[in-house]
VOBA-1610 file (N, C-alpha, C; in pm, whole numbers, padded with zeros to 5 digits, always signed):
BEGIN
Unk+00184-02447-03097Unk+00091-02353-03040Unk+00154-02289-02916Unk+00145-02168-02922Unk+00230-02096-02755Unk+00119-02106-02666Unk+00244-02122-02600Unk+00142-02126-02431Unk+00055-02017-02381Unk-00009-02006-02361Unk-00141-01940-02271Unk-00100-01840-02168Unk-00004-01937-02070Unk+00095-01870-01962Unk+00186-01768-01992Unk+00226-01792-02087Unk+00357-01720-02085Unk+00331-01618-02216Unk+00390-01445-02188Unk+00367-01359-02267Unk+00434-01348-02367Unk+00441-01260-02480Unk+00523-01315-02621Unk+00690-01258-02565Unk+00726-01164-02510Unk+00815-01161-02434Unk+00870-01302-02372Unk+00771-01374-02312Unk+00842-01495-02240Unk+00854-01504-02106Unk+00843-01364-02066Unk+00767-01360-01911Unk+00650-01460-01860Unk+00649-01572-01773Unk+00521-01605-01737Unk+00424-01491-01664Unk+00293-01529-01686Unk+00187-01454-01635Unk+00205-01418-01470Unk+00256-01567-01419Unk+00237-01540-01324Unk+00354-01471-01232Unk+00471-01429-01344Unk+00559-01348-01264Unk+00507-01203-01273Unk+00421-01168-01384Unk+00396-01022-01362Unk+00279-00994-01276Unk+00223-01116-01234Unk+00092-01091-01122Unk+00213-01046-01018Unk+00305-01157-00984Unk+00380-01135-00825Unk+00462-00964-00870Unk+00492-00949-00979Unk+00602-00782-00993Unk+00462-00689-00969Unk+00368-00693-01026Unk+00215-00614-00985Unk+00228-00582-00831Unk+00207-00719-00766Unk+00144-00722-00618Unk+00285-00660-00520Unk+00397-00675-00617Unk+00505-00558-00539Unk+00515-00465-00549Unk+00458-00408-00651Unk+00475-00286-00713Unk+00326-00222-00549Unk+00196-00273-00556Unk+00118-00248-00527Unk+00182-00220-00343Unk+00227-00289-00324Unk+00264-00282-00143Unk+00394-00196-00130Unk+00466-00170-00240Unk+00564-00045-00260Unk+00493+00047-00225Unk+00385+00061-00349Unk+00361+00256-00353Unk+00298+00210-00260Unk+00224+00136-00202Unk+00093+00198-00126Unk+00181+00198+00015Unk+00312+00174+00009Unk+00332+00164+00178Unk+00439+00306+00150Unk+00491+00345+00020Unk+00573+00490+00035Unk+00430+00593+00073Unk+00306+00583+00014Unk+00212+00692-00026Unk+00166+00688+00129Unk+00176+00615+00253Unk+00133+00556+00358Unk+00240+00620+00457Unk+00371+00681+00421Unk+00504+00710+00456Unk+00462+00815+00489Unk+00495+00854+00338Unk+00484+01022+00276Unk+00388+01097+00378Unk+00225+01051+00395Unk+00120+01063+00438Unk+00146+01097+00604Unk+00178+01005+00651Unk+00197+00996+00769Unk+00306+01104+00832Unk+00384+01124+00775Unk+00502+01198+00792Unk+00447+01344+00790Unk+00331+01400+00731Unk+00319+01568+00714Unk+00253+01579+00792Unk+00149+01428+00829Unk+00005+01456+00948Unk+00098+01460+01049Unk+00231+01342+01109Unk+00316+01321+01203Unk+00385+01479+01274Unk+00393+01532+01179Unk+00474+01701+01155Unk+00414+01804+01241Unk+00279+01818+01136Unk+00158+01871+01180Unk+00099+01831+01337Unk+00079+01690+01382Unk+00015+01666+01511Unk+00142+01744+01571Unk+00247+01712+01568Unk+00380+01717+01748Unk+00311+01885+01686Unk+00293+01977+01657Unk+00305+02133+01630Unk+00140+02122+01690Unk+00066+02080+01680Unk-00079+02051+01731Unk-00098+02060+01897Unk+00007+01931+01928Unk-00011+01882+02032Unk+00083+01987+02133Unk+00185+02033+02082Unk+00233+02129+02151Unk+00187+02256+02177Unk+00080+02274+02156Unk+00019+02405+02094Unk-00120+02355+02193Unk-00211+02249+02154Unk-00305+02230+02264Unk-00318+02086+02275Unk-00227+02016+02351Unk-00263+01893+02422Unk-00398+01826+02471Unk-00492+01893+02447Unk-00598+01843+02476Unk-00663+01772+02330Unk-00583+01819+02229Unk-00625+01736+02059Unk-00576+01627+02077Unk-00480+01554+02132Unk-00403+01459+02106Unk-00473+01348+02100Unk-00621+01301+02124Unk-00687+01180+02122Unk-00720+01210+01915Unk-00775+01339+01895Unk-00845+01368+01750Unk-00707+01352+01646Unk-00563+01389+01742Unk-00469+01407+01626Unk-00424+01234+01598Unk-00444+01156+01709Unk-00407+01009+01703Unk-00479+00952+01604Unk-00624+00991+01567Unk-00712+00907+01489Unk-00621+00997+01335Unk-00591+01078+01280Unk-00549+01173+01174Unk-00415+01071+01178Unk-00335+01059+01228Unk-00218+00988+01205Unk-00205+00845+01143Unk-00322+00780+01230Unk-00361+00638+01214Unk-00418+00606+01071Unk-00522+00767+01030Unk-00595+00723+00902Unk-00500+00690+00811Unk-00418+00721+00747Unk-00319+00700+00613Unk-00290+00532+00660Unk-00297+00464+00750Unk-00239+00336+00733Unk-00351+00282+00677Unk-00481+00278+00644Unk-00551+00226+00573Unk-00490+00182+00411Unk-00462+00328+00360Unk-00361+00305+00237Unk-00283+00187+00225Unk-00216+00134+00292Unk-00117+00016+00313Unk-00201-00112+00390Unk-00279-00109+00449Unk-00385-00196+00461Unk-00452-00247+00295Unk-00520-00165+00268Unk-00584-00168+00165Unk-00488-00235+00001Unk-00372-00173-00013Unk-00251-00227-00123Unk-00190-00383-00065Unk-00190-00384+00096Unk-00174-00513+00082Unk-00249-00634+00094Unk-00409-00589+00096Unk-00548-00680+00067Unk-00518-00685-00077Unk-00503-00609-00113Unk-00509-00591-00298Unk-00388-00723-00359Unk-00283-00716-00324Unk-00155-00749-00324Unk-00182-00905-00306Unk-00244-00946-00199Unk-00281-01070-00152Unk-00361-01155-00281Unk-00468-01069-00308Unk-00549-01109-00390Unk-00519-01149-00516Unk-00415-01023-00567Unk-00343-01066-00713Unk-00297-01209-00692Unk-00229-01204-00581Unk-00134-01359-00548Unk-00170-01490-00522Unk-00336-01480-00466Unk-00436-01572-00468Unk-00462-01603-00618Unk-00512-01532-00687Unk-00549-01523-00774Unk-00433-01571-00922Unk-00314-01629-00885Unk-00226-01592-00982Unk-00222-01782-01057Unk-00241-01838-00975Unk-00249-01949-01061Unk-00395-01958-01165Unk-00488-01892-01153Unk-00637-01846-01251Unk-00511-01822-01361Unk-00411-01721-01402Unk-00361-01649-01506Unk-00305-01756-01634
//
């Protein structure tokens, strides 16, 4: 009888939970990059222009790290979760 764990490939389950939960803190920390980098662009052209935004452009910069917050709650969880598989 085959094991439960392991896929007909032969991969165990629980290596594709841990390749998942990398995959997951990859994109979500490039998409967190990417993000940050056009708002980053955009504020210095903001702030040079009217320095008095710079408290509203700090919160705009900060938002995209949620993205990478959020992929690596996710990420955690797969990994908690990987001996269940």
């Amino acid at each position: 009888m085959a094991d439960v764990g392991t896929l007909a490939t032969g991969i165990p389950a629980s290596g594709l939970i841990a390749i998942g939960a990398g995959i997951a803190i990859g994109l979500g920390s490039l998409a967190t990059a990417w993000s940050q980098a056009s708002i980053g662009a955009a504020a210095m052209g903001t702030i040079a222009e009217r320095p008095e935004l710079s408290g509203n452009v700090l919160i705009w910069i900060a938002l995209p790290e949620t993205m990478a917050v959020l992929s690596f709650v996710i990420a955690i969880m797969m990994v908690l979760n990987m001996g269940k598989a």
